[in-house]
C-alpha positions as CSV (number, residue, x, y, z in Angstrom):
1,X,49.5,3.0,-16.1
2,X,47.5,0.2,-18.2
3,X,46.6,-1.1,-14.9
4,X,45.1,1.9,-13.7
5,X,43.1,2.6,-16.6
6,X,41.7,-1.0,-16.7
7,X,40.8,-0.1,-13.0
8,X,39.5,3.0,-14.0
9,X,37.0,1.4,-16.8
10,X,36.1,-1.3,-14.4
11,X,35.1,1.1,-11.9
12,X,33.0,3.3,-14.7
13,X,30.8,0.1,-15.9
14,X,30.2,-1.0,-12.1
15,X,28.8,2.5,-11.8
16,X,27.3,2.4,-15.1
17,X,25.6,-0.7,-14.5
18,X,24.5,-0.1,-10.8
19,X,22.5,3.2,-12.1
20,X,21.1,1.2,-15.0
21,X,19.5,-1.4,-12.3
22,X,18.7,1.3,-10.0
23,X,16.7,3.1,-12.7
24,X,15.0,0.1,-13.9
25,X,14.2,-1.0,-10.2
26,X,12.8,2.3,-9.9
27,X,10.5,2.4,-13.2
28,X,9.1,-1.4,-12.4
29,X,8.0,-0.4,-9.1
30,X,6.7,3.7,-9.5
31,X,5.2,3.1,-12.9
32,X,2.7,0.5,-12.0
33,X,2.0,2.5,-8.6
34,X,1.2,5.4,-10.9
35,X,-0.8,3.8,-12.7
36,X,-2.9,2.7,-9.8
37,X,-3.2,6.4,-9.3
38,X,-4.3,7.3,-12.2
39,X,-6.7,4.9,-12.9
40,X,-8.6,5.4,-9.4
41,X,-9.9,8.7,-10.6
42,X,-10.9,7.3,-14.2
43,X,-14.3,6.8,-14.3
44,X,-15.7,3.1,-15.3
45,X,-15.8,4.2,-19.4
46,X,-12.3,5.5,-19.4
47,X,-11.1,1.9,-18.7
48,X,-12.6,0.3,-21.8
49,X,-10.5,2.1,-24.1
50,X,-6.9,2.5,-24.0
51,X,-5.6,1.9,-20.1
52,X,-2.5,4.1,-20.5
53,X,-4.5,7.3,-21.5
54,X,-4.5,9.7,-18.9
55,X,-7.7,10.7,-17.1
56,X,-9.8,13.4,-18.9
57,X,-10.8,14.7,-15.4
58,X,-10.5,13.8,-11.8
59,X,-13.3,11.4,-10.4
60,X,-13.4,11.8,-6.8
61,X,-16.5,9.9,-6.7
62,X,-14.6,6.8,-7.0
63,X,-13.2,7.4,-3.1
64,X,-16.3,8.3,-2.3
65,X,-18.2,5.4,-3.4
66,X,-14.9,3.4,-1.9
67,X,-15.2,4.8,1.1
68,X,-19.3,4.8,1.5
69,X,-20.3,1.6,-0.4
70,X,-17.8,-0.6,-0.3
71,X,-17.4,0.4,3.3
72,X,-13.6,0.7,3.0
73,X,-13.8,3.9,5.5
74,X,-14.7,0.8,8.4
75,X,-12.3,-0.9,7.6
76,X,-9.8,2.1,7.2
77,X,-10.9,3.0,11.3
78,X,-10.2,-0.7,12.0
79,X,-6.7,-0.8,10.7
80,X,-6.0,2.3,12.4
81,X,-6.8,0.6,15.7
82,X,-5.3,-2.7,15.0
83,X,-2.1,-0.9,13.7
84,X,-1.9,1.3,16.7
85,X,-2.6,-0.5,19.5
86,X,-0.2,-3.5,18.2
87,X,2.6,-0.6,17.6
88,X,1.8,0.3,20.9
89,X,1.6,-2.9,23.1
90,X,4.9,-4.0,21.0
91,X,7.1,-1.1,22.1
92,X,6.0,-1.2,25.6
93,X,7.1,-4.9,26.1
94,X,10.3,-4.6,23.4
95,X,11.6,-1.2,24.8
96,X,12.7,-2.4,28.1
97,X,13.2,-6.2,27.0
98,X,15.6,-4.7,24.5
99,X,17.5,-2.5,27.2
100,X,17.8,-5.2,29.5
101,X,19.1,-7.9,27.0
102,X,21.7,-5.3,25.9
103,X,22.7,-3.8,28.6
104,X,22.6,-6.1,31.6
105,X,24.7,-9.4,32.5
106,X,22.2,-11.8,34.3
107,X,21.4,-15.4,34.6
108,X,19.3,-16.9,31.8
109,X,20.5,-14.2,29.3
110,X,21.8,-16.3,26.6
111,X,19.1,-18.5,26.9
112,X,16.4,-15.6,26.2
113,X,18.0,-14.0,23.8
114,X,18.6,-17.2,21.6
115,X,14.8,-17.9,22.4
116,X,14.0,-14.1,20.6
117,X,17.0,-15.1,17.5
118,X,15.0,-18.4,17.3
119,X,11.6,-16.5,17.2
120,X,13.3,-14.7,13.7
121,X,13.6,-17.7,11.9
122,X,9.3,-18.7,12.3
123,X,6.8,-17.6,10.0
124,X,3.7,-16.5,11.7
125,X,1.5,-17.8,8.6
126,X,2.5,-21.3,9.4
127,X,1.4,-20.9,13.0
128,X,-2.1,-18.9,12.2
129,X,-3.9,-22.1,12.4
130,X,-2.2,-23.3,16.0
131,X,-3.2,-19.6,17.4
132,X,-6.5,-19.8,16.1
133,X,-7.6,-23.4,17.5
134,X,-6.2,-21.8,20.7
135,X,-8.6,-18.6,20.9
136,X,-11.2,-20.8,19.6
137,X,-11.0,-23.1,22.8
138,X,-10.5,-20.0,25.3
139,X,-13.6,-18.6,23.4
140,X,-15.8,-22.2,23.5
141,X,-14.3,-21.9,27.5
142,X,-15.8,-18.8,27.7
143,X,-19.2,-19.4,26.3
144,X,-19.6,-21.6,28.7
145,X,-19.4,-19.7,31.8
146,X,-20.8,-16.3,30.3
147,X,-22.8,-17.5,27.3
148,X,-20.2,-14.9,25.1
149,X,-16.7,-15.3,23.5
150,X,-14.4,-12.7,23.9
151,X,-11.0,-14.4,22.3
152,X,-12.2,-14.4,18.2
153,X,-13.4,-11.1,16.2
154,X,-11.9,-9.1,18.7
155,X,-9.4,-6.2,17.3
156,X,-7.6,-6.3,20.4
157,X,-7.0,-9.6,20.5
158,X,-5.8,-9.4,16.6
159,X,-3.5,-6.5,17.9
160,X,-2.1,-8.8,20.2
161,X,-0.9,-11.2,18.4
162,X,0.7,-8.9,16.0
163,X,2.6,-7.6,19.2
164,X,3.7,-10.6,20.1
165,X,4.8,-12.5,16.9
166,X,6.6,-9.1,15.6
167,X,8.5,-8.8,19.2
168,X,11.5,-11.3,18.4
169,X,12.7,-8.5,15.0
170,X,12.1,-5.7,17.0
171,X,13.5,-7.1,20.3
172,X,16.9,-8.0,17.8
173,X,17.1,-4.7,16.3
174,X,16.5,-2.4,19.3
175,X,19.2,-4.8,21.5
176,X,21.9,-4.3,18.5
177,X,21.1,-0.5,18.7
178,X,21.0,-0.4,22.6
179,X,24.4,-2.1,22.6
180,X,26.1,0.7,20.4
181,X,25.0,3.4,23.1
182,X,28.0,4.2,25.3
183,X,28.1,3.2,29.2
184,X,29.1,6.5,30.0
185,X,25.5,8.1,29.2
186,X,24.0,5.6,31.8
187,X,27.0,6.4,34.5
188,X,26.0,10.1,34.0
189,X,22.7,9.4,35.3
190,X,23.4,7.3,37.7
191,X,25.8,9.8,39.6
192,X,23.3,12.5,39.0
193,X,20.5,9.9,40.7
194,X,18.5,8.5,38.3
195,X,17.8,4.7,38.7
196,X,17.3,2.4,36.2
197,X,14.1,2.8,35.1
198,X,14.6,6.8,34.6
199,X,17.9,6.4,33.1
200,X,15.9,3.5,30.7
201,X,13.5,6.1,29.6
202,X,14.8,9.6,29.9
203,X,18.3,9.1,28.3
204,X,18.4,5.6,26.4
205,X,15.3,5.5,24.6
206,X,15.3,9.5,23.7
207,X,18.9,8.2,22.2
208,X,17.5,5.1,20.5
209,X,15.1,6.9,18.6
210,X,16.1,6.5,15.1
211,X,16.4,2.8,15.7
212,X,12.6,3.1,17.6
213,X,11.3,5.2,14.3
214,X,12.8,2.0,11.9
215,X,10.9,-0.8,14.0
216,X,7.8,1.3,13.7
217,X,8.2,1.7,10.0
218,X,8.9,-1.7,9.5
219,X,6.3,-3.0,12.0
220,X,3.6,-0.5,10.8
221,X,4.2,-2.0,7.3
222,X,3.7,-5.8,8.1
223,X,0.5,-4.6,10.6
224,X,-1.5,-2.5,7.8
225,X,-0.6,-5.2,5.1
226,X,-1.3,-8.1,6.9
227,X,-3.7,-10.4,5.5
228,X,-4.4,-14.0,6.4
229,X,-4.0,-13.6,10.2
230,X,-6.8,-11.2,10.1
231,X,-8.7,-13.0,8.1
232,X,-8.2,-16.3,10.3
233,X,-9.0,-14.6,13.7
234,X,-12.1,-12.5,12.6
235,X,-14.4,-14.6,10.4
236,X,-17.1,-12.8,11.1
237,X,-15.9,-9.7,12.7
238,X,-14.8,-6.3,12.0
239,X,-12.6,-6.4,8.8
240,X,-9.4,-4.7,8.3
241,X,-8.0,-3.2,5.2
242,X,-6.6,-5.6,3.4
243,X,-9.6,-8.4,4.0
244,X,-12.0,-5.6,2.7
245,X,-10.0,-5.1,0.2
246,X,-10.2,-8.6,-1.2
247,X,-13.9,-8.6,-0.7
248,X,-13.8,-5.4,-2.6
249,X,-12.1,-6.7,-6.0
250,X,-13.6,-9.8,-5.5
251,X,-17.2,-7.7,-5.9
252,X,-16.1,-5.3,-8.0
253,X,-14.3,-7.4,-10.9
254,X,-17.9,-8.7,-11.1
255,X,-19.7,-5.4,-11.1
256,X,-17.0,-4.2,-13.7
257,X,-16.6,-0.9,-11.4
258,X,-12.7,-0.7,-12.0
259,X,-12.6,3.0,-10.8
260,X,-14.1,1.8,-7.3
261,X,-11.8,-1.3,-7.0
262,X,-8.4,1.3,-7.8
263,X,-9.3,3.6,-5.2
264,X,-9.5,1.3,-2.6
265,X,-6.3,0.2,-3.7
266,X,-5.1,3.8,-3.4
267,X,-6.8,4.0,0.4
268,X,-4.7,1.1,1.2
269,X,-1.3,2.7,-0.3
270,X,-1.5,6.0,0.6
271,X,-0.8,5.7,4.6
272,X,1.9,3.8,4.1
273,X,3.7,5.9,1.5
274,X,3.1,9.2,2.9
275,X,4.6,7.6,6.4
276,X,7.6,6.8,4.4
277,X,8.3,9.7,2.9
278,X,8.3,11.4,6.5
279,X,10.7,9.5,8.0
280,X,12.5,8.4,5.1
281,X,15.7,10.7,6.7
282,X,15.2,8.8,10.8
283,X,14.9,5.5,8.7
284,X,18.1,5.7,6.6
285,X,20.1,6.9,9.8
286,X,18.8,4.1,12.4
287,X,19.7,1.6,10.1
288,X,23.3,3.1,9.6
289,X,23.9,3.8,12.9
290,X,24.4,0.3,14.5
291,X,20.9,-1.1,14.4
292,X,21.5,-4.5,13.0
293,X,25.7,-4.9,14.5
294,X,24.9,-7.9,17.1
């Protein structure tokens, strides 16, 4: 009976405790993103006073002048085009690489996919500068048979290598997902005539699509984000987000225009949270369903 009791207790302060660090996680991370909030619609006087009063009204004109000034409505339409056409290129190449690997026995197939659980253990930061003395050579190559570079300040090119640096995680998560999928789904389909590639894309992938929603979260996160690859491979090109961003603070902590600095801040925030909270639901069930088991 003592026993039980103590098990009892033990079991009411692991709860206890668990809620008290969930809460606290919680207030660390939505209190200073509220406060980010509210202080991109304060205008500039509200700041010199105390900086946990609340608004007196709400200054649009801090997005505005955001988005107009500071140009951070280009570089919003760049993200969007980096982001997309890296999610895109990404699950073209990792949808069917990811089938395969899981699904097939063929020659070379423990090689490859040790290659892709070798790719998970580099850092793309510490190879920006190897990428970037490569596209600078194709680019000098280039000059010098059409007088114009092509490789450097090119979105597409920056999409591409987010593609392909992001393909080992998402070639390892959709492969643990595809392998959970039961072989009778594919015999089905066979018998009724598909072949593989119909089979691949009308039944598999409409079945992986939790698991394809989680890679797209995770990957949309790391593209918008990123930082110091963009700012390596366009100098002196179109900016994205986050390099604006910089250049943003960096003018504005001069200019002392806090409200303009916070809601650029917000711009960069605001896509990803709301995507979150969308498929917050598809997210929680492609990671319980078998999308990390190996």
């Amino acid at each position: 009976m003592n026993k039980k009791k103590k098990s009892i207790g033990l079991d009411t302060l692991y709860k206890a405790f668990i809620y008290v660090a969930l809460i606290t996680l919680a207030v660390v991370i939505l209190v200073p993103v509220g406060w980010v909030f509210l202080a991109s619609i304060k205008t500039n006087a509200e700041f010199y006073g105390n900086p946990w009063t609340l608004p007196a009204s709400f200054y649009f004109q801090n997005f505005i002048d955001a988005f107009q000034k500071a140009k951070m409505g280009e570089y919003f339409i760049n993200s969007i085009i980096v982001t997309g056409i890296a999610l895109i290129i990404m699950l073209v190449v990792a949808l069917p690489a990811a089938y395969v690997l899981a699904r097939f026995n063929f020659k070379g197939r423990k090689f490859l996919n040790t290659a892709f659980m070798a790719g998970l253990f580099i850092n793309v930061n510490y190879i920006v500068v190897p990428i970037f003395l490569m596209l600078l050579d194709a680019d000098k190559f280039l000059k010098g048979i059409i007088g114009t570079g092509f490789f450097l300040n090119n979105r597409f090119i920056l999409a591409l290598v987010y593609a392909a640096t992001h393909l080992p995680f998402t070639i390892y998560l959709l492969s643990g997902y595809f392998k959970t999928l039961p072989k009778a789904y594919e015999e089905a389909a066979f018998i009724d005539g598909c072949g593989y590639f119909k089979t691949m894309t009308n039944i598999m992938i409409p079945m992986a699509r939790p698991s394809i929603i989680t890679v797209i979260l995770f990957n949309f996160l790391s593209f918008w984000n990123e930082y110091i690859i963009a700012l390596t491979l366009m100098p002196s090109g179109p900016k994205t987000l986050p390099v604006g961003l910089e250049n943003l603070m960096a003018v504005q902590k001069t200019a002392t225009n806090f409200g303009q600095m916070y809601a650029g801040l917000v711009i960069v925030m605001l896509p990803t949270l709301i995507l979150y909270i969308m498929v917050q639901k598809k997210l929680t069930q492609g990671m319980s369903l078998g999308g990390l088991k190996d």
